[in-house]
C-alpha positions in Angstrom: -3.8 -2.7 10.5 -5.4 -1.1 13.9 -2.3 2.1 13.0 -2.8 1.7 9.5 -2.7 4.9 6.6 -6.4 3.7 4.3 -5.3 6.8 1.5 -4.2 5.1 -1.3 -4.9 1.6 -0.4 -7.3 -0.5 -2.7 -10.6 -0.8 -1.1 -13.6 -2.5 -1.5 -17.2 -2.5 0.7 -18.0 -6.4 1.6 -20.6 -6.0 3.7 -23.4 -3.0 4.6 -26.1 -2.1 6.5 -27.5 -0.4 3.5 -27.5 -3.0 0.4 -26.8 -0.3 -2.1 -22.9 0.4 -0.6 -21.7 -3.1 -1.2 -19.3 -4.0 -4.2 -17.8 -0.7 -4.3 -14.9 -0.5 -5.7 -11.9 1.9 -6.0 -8.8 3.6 -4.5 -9.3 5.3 -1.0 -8.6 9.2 -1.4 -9.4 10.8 1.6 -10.2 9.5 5.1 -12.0 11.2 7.9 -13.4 10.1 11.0 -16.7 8.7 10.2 -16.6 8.2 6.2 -14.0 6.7 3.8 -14.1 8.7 0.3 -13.4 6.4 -2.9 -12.6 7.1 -6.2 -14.5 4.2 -7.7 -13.0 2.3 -10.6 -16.2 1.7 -13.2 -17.8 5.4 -13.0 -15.0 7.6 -12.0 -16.8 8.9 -9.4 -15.9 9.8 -5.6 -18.2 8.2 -3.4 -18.6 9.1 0.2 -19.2 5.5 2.2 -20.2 5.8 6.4 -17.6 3.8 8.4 -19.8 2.3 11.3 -22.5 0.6 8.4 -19.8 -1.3 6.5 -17.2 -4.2 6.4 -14.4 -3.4 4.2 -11.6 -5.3 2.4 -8.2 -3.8 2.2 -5.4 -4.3 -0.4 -2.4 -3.1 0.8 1.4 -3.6 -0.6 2.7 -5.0 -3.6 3.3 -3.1 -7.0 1.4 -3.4 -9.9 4.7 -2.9 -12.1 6.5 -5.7 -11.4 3.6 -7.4 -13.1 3.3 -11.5 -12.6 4.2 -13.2 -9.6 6.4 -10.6 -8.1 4.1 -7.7 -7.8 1.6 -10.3 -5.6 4.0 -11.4 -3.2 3.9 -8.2 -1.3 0.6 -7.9 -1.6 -1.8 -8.4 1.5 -5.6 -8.2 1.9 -7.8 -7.6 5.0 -10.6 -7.5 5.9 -11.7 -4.2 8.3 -14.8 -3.5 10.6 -15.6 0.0 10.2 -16.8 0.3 13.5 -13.6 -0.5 14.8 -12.0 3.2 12.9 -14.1 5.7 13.8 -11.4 7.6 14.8 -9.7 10.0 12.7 -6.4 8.6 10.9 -3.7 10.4 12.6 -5.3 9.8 16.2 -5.8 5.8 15.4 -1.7 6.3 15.4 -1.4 6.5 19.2 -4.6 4.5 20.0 -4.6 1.4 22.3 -6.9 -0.9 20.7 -8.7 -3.7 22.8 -9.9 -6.7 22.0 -13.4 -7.8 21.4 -15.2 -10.5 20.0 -16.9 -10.2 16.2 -19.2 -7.6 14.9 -22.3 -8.8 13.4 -23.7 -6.5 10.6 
């Protein structure tokens, strides 16, 4: 996940430093250094959430289509400190990421 594209994954905010950010919901359509943009599902609205505030869990994989059990078996789900990402998508690509012990929000 540390190389990973966000723009068109499923994503939802967890966790926040500001309370009025978490349960977002919605599909990630454009991703910059220090915010994730998301077209949310229930108000059809793109919402502009800070990176280094939040805890974020990532569906990635799987189609929809194949509908039943074979459009979850691709399917994964993380869970992503946006701490860790505040790096611009095309630069996380040849990052070396080191590891460190859990962020407390």
């Amino acid at each position: 996940m540390a190389t990973a594209e966000f723009v068109g994954a499923r994503i939802e905010v967890v966790r926040s430093a500001c309370p009025s950010l978490v349960g977002i919901v919605g599909v990630c359509v454009v991703e910059r250094r220090g915010v994730v943009y998301i077209a949310c599902e229930e108000s059809g609205r793109v919402r502009g959430v800070g990176k280094g505030v939040c805890v974020f869990r990532v569906e990635v994989g799987g189609r929809e289509e194949e509908g039943g059990e074979g459009g979850e078996r691709g399917r994964r789900v993380f869970e992503v400190h946006g701490r860790r990402f505040l790096v611009r998508a095309g630069e996380r690509g040849g990052k070396k990421f080191k590891g460190r012990g859990m962020l407390e929000l």
